[in-house]
Structure formats: structure tokens, C-alpha cells
N, C-alpha and C positions, 0 to 999 in steps of 0.2 A: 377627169383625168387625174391620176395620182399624181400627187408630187414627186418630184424627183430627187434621188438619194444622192447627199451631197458625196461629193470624192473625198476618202478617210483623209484627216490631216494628219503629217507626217509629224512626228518629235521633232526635236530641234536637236538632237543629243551629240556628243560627238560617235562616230562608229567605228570601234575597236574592236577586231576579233580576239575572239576566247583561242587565246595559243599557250601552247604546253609551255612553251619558252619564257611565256609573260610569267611563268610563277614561281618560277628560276631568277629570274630580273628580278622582284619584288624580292624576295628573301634575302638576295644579295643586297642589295642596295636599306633593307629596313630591318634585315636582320643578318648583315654580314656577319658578325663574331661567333653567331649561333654556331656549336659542332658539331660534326656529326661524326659518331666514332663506330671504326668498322674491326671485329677479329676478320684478320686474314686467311684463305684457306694458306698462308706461308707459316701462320699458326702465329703470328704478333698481334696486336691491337693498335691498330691505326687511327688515326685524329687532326680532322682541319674542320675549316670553317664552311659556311654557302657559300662566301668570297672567294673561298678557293675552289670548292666545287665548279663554279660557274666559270672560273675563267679554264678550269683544266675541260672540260665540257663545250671549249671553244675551239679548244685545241684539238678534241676529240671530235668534232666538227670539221675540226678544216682538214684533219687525218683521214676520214672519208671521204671527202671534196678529190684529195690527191688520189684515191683509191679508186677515184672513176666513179664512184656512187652517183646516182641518179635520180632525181625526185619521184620519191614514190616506190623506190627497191626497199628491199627487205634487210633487215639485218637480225639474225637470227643470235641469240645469246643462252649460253648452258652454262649459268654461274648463279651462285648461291646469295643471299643478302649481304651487298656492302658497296662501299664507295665508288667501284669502277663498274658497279653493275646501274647503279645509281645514276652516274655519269653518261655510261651508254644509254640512257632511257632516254634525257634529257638533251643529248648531241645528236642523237638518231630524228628523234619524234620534230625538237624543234629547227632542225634542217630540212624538213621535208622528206625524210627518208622514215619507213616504219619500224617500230620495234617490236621484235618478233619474237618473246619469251616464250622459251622452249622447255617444257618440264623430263626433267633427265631420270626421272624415277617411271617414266612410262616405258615399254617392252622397245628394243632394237626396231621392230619391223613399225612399230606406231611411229616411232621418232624418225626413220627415214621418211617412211608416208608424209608428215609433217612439215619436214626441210624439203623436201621436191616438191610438195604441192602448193608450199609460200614461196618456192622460186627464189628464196634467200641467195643476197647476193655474196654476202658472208658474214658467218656466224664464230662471237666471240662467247671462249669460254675458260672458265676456271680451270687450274692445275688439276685438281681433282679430277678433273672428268677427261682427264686428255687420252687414259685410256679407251674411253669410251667414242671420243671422236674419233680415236683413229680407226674404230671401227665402224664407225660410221661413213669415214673422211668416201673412201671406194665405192658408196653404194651412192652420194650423193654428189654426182659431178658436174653441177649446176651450180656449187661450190666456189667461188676464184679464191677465196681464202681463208684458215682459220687462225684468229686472232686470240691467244694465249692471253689470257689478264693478268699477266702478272711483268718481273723485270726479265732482262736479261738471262742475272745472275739464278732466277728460279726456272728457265725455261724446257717445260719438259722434251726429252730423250724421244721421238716419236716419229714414225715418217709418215708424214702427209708433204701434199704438194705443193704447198705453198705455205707455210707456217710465220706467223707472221708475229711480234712483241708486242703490246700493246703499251708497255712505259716508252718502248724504244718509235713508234706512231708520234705521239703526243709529244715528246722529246724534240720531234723536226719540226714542229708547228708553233708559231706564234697564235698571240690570244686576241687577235684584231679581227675573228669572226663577227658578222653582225648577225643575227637573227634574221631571215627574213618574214615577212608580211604574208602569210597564208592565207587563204581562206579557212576560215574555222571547222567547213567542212571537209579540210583536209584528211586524209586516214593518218591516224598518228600513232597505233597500235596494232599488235596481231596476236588474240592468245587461243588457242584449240581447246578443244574440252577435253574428256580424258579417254573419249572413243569406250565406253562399257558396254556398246550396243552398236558397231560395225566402226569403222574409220572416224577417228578425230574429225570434229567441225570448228571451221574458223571463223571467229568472231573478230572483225575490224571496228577499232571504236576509232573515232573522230577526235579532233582537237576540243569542238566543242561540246560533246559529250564527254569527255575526260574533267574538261574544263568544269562542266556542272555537276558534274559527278561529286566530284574535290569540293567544291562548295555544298554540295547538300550532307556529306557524311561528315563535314567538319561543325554540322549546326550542335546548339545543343541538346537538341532532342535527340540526336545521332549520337556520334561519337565525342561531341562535345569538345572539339578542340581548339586548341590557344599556342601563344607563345611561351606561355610559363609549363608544357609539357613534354617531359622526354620520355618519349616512342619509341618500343623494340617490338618492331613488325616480327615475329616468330613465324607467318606463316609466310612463304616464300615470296617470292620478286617474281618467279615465274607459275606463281598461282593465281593465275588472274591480277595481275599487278600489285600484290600483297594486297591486296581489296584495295587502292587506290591510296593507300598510305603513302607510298613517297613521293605521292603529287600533292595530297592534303598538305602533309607537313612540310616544305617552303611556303605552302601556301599561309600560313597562319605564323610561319616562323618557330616551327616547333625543333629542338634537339633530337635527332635521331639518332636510333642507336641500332645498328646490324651486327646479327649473333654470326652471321657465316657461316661453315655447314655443322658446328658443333650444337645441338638442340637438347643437349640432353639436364639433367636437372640442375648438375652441379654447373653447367656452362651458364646454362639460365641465368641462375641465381648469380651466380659471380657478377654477371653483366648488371644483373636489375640492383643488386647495392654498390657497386663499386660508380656506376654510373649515374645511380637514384633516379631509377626508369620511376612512373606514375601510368603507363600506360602500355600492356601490351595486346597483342592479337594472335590465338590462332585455334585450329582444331581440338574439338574436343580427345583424343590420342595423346597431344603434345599434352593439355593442361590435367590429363589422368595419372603420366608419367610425373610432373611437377607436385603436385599433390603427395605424391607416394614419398619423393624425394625430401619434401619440405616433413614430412611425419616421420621418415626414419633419422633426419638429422635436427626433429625439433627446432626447426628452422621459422622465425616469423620475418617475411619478409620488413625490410625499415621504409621503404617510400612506396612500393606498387600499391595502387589504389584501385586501378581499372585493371577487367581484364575482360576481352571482349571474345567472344568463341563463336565460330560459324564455321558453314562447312559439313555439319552433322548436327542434331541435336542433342545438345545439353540436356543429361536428366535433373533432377529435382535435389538429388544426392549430391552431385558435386559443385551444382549454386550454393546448394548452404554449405559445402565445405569450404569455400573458399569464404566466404562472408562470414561465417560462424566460428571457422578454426583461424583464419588467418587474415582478418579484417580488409578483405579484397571484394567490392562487386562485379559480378558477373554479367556482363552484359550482351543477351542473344542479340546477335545477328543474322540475318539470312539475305541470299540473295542464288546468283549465279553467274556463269560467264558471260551470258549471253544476257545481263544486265547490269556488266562494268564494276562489281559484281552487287554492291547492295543495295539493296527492293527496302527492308525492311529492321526496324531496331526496334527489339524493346524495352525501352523507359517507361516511366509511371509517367501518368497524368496528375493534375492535383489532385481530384479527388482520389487518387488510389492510395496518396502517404497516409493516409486516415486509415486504410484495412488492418488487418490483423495479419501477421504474419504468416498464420497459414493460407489465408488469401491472396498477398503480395506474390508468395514465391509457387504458389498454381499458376500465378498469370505469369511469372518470369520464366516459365517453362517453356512456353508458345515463343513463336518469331516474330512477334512485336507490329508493330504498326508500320503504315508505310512513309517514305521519307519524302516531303517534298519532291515533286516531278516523277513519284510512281502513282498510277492509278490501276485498282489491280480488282477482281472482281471471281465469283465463282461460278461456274454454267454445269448444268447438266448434261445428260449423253447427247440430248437434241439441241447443246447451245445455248441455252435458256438459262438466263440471270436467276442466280438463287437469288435468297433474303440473304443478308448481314444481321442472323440474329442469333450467331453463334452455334448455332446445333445444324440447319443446313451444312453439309456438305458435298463439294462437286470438283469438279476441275479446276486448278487456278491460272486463272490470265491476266497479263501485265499488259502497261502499254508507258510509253514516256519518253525522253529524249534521249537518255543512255542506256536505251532496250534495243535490242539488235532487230531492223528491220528482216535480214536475211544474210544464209552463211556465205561467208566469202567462197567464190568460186561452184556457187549453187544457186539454182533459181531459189525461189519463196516454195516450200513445200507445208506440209500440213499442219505444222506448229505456229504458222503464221495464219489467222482468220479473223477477215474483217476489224483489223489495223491491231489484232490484240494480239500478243503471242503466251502460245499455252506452255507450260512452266513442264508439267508433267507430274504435278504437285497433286492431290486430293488434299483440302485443307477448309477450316470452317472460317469465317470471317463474325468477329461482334460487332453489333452495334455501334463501341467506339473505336472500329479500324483495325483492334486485334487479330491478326491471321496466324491460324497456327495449325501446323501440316501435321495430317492425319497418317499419311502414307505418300511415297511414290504410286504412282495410278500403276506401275507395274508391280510394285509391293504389297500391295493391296491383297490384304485375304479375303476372295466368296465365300462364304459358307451358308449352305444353304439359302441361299440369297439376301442375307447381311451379309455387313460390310465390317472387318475386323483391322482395326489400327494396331499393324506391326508395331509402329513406333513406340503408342502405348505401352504397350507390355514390356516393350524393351526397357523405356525408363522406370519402370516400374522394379524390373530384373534387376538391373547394374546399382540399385539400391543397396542390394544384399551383400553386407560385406565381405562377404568370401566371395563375391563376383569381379572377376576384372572387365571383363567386355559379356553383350551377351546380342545375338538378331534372334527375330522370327520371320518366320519366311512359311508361306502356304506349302503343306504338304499336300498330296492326291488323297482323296476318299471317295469311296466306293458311294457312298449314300449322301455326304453335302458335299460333294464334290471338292470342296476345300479345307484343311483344317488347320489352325497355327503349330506349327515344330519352334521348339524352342533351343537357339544353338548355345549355349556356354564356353567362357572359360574364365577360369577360375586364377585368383590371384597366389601366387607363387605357398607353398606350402598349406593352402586351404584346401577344406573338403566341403562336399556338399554332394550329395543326393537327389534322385530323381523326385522323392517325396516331398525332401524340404524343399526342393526347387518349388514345385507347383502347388504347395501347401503356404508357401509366401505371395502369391496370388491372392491369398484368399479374404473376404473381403474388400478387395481394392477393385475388384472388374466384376460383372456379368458372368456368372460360372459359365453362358454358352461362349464367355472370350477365352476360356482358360486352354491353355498349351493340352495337346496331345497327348507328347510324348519329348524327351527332354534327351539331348545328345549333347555330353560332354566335348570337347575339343581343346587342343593346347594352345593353340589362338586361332584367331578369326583370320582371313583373307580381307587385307586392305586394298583398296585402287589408288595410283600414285595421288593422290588429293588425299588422302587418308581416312574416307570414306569406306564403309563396310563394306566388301563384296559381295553381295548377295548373292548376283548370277550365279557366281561361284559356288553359295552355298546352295542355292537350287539344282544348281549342277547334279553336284554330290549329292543332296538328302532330298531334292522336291520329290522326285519318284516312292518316294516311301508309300507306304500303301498303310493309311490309317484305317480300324475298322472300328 
């Protein structure tokens, strides 16, 4: 008879849930004085501390409570990076009620789809956008109210039916909310993707995937973060939670800094020295535009140190701009929605500070290795586990605790298999964890039955400095049924040529990679995320008929 297997012993530990709210408590209490300053969409610069955030966030707490809100509704918000968007994440999530970050740069008909289908019970938003709600307010009458962020005295002109002050909320409420006690697998979030291939999908994350989330991107193989750094999240509040920055930062006790809807170089910069930011974040768009800005006013930044870019990939050309012209590292990020968002960072290992420079910045080109609690792998068409020996490549699939089992309001469909979810990614994986995306599996060029990396080529393009942006995208061919088109545009008084276009190629790919045929444009189509539109540009030029 076998023995018998004894019953696991239990820890002794105490049991505390991972709550959004515990990390609002810790920063107040261990880094109350810490501040966090916000530009206003009123157009001022605003400044208090976590002490104050936490107790106004109490207030904004019991201002729902009075509102009728109910554990588990939605509260939907269309505002830009700053304190009272900050607040609502924090009063919403750690009440038991969800926050529903709404991206306002997606089309009228996506953003109604979005608010009727999250059932939001009301959604707050910045002065800016109050035209936009009110066109919205009629089509979503599921609505009981819209909550204006701002005072009184700034309250936009607008008829909706129910229009509500958010100084004037917070004003009638005392700061004697308690938190309460959740289960960790409460839903403590709501963000939609950007819908580029039928209706927005909702991704609900939890307290306690939020919670580890915050803990692994603050490591320092991640993001590397502490209390001695201030943080200007550039990429929104309602892009995926700014990648989980304004949950990281109480969490470590970091200074944050919110740009609000002003993004552009000289706003930047004002913020990054006046403030002595060391750390910001966002798309490679934003930090193409900062570049351009910092060379025509010979500008070196005095404190940013870090700058972290995801969202698209970074070429090769604007890592070492930023490290070579203006003593800032670059550091790729990759992830998604639908994994809270970051899977992946990359940092050097020890043995990589030893390479050569032209070595270092090949590998800082790829999206980095995975971060604690992602396990992420490559399959081919039949499923089947590649090698991790950097030259395979297949489909990529994640799995982990802040990876979306399935969308809100939708069973498990075909992205989800056998516990992994497929990214939609084509990407090689090395030997030491390196992953770096070859293509979107729908960007993907056949030709003749290889496989051509758009992406390649593209960082290869935006190299050239008369290039400001550049995609490829498969055109039709009569004989390899695929061939790469190469779309351009070109930076402000530069020229360039079909020949020099593809005659800079040369030597750097496989001449059977090399572009077709080369279509200038005056710029590219972005999608609210600020990602290249391809569809778009397949639209327009995939029909071309290469021979």
C-alpha cells in the first residue's frame, strides 16, 4: 500500500488582501509630504501632497456613496493626467466601485459602444472634453450623471441632464471614509482596447493583479523605481492605466508629476526641469516630437535620466539619440491591455555591460525580457512550442496573474488556449528571455513563402534623417503573392527619393527583403494609442498590384 500524502501545512502568515487602497495608505502615512503636481486643463499648475490626495479620495469616496453608487458599478472618466483623475482611480477602485478609463481620442461611435457596454453609472470628465460629452451625454442614457472636474467657477456652458461639479461633490463630504476590506479578487478596473479590428474589448483587472502588477514594474530590472524619483507619466491615465504608474508610484513613494492635456515639447520640458522629473514614459510619437524640440532649441535636458517608450517600437536611431545627444537612457517596454499592460523590459544583464556598443544597442532594440509573473513562450501554426534560440520564430503567448483570463462581457474565444493567451505578436525569443516582435501576425509579409519583418525595415527607414515616420505593409503580387510597400513621410523641409529611399536598404537586409516600391505621404494615420494605422494604410495601398 502506498503511503499516504500528508494534508499541505498551512503558513502561519497573517492574511491581508492586495487592495488598491493599501497603496494610497502606505504613501500617506510613509510618504505623506511627497507631491504630486498637476498642470490643469484651467491652464494653472497645481501642488499638494499623498496626505492630501488620500484624504480628498475619501471624500471622493463618500461623494459616491451619496450618489447611490453601488459595489461593483462603473465609473467612467474622460480626463487627462492630473490630480482629480488620480483621485478618482483611487476613491472609485478602493470603494468597491470600478474605474472605467475612457480614451477620448477614439471615434464618437467606439466611445458610445464603450460607455453602454461598461453600463457606467457615471462618468467624470475634464473641461476639455465637455464638448464632446455632450455629444455623447443623448446617445448614452444609462448615464444618471456627468461629473465636470473641475470648480464651480470653471463649470462648462453645456446641456446635459444631470451635470454635476466635482469641487462642489467633495466640498459636502467629510474625510472619515474607511476603506473597506475586499476580496483581492475584486474587479478594481475597466480599460478597452482601441477596437482596430471590430468593437473595443474590455479588459477588467482585479485588486490583486493591479496590486502585482505595481510590484513587478517597480522592480529593478523593470522600471526600477524608488522614493528618490519624480515621475511624468506622458502617456495617459486612460491608456491602460498610464502602464500602471499611478499605482507604482505611492507605492514606492515616488513625486509625480502630471503634464495634462498640454504634450507637446516645450510643455514637456518646462515640467521635466522646473520640476527635476528623472523619469518619464511614453510612445515612441511623443518622444520623436521631444527630440525634434530639444535639437531646435539646443536644449539638454538638467535631471531626466530615464525614459521609458512602449506602445510601438523604438528604432535604433532614436535610442542613441536620446543616450548619445542628450544623456537619457531609453528603455523598451512592451506589453498590452490585456496584460495590465507590461509583459516585458529591456535591461542588460551583467554580462551584456561588457558588449560593445554596437552590440548593447542591437539588443536595446528588441522588447526585453519578461518581468516577474509573465511566462511567455512561442507556438507554431499547429501550437507547438518553438526553441528560445532566438532565430525560431512563431506566435507569442503569455500566461500570469495580471494577463486577462477573458473580455468582459464575452465568453473565452480563440485568443485564449490551454491557459496561455495569444498576444497576436510573431516574435523570436533567446536563449536569455530576450523577446523581440518581428511583426503583428496580421503585419506579417508572405512572400513567396518567407516571412518578411515590417518592423525591420521600418527601423531600419526612420534611421534616415530626412525621415520623420515611415510603415511597410504587404502589397498584392501576382507571382509571391506578397511584397513589402514602403510608406514615408518625410520631416518638415526634407527631400528624399524613391532611389535614395531603397538604395539605404542596402547592405542592411536580404535584397529579397527589400521594399517594392516606395509611396511618399504627408503623414501616417495614427490610432488613438498612437500606434501606426496600418489597416489604414492597407486600405489605401495593399491593393497595389506589384509585378
Amino acid at each position: 500500500m502506498p503511503t499516504p500524502t500528508p494534508a499541505a501545512l498551512s503558513g502561519l502568515m497573517m492574511d491581508s488582501p492586495l487592495l488598491i487602497s493599501s497603496l494610497l495608505e502606505h504613501a500617506d502615512r510613509f510618504h505623506g509630504d511627497v507631491e504630486i503636481v498637476s498642470r490643469r486643463s484651467e491652464g494653472d499648475i497645481h501642488r499638494y501632497t499623498y496626505h492630501d490626495a488620500h484624504r480628498r479620495c475619501r471624500q471622493l469616496a463618500k461623494a459616491f456613496q451619496r450618489l447611490g453608487c453601488q459595489a461593483g458599478d462603473r465609473i467612467g472618466t474622460l480626463a487627462w493626467n492630473g490630480y482629480r483623475h488620480f483621485e478618482t482611480y483611487f476613491a472609485s477602485s478602493g470603494s468597491g466601485l470600478v474605474c472605467h478609463t475612457i480614451n477620448p481620442r477614439l471615434f464618437p461611435e467606439q466611445l458610445r459602444y464603450i460607455i453602454n457596454h461598461a453600463a457606467d453609472a457615471y462618468v467624470l470628465f475634464d473641461i476639455g472634453f465637455a464638448p464632446l460629452v455632450a455629444q455623447l451625454a443623448p446617445a448614452c442614457p444609462g448615464v444618471k450623471g456627468w461629473i465636470a472636474m473641475t470648480d464651480r467657477a470653471h463649470l462648462p456652458s453645456i446641456e446635459l441632464p444631470r451635470l454635476l461639479c466635482y469641487e462642489e461633490l467633495l466640498a459636502a463630504e467629510e474625510e472619515d471614509f474607511c476603506w473597506p476590506q475586499l476580496d483581492e479578487r475584486t474587479a478594481s478596473s475597466l480599460c478597452y482596447t482601441s477596437g482596430t479590428t471590430g468593437d473595443p474589448k474590455g479588459v477588467l483587472y482585479s485588486h490583486r493583479s493591479t496590486v502585482l502588477h505595481s510590484l513587478a514594474i517597480a522592480l529593478p530590472d523593470a522600471l526600477n523605481l524608488s522614493s528618490r524619483d519624480t515621475i511624468l507619466p506622458v502617456v495617459p491615465m486612460f491608456h491602460v492605466n498610464a502602464w500602471g504608474i499611478p499605482y507604482a508610484a505611492p507605492m514606492v513613494g515616488a513625486k509625480l508629476v502630471f503634464p495634462g492635456p498640454k504634450l507637446d515639447g516645450a510643455s514637456l520640458t518646462e515640467l521635466f526641469d522646473s520640476e527635476a522629473v528623472n523619469l518619464t514614459a511614453g510612445v515612441p510619437t511623443v518622444w520623436m516630437g521631444l527630440l525634434q524640440y530639444w535639437r531646435e532649441q539646443q536644449h539638454r535636458p538638467q535631471t531626466l535620466r530615464r525614459v521609458v517608450v512602449g506602445g510601438a517600437a523604438a528604432p535604433a536611431s532614436m535610442i542613441e539619440a536620446f543616450e548619445c545627444e542628450f544623456g537619457c537612457d531609453l528603455l523598451h517596454a512592451w506589453g498590452m491591455s490585456e496584460m495590465s499592460p507590461v509583459g516585458t523590459v529591456n535591461t542588460p544583464k551583467g554580462k551584456h555591460l561588457q558588449q560593445s556598443r554596437e552590440a548593447r544597442l542591437a539588443q536595446q532594440t528588441g522588447q526585453g525580457r519578461p518581468l516577474w509573473g509573465v511566462d511567455m513562450r512561442i507556438v507554431n501554426d499547429a501550437g507547438i512550442a518553438l526553441p528560445h534560440d532566438g532565430k525560431a520564430f512563431g506566435d507569442l503567448q503569455v500566461k500570469g496573474p495580471w494577463i486577462c483570463a477573458s473580455y468582459y462581457g464575452r465568453e473565452p474565444g480563440k485568443e485564449h488556449v490551454d491557459g496561455w493567451f495569444s498576444t497576436g505578436d510573431v516574435a523570436t525569443i533567446d536563449p536569455d528571455g530576450y523577446m523581440r516582435i518581428t511583426d503583428r501576425s496580421k503585419d506579417v509579409i508572405k512572400s513567396g513563402g518567407e516571412w518578411i519583418s515590417s518592423i525591420a525595415l521600418e527601423n531600419i527607414m526612420v534611421a534616415h534623417p530626412a525621415v520623420a515616420e515611415a510603415a511597410v505593409i504587404a502589397a498584392r503580387h501576382d507571382k509571391w503573392d506578397e511584397r513589402p510597400l514602403l510608406v514615408v513621410s518625410l520631416k518638415p523641409g526634407a527631400s528624399l527619393s524613391r532611389e535614395e529611399a531603397l538604395a539605404w536598404f542596402e547592405g542592411k537586409v536580404a535584397k529579397w527583403w527589400l521594399p517594392d516600391e516606395v509611396v511618399f505621404v504627408e503623414a501616417l494615420p495614427h490610432t488613438a494609442t498612437g500606434k501606426v494605422q496600418k489597416l489604414k494604410l492597407r486600405e489605401q495601398f495593399g491593393q497595389t498590384l506589384l509585378k
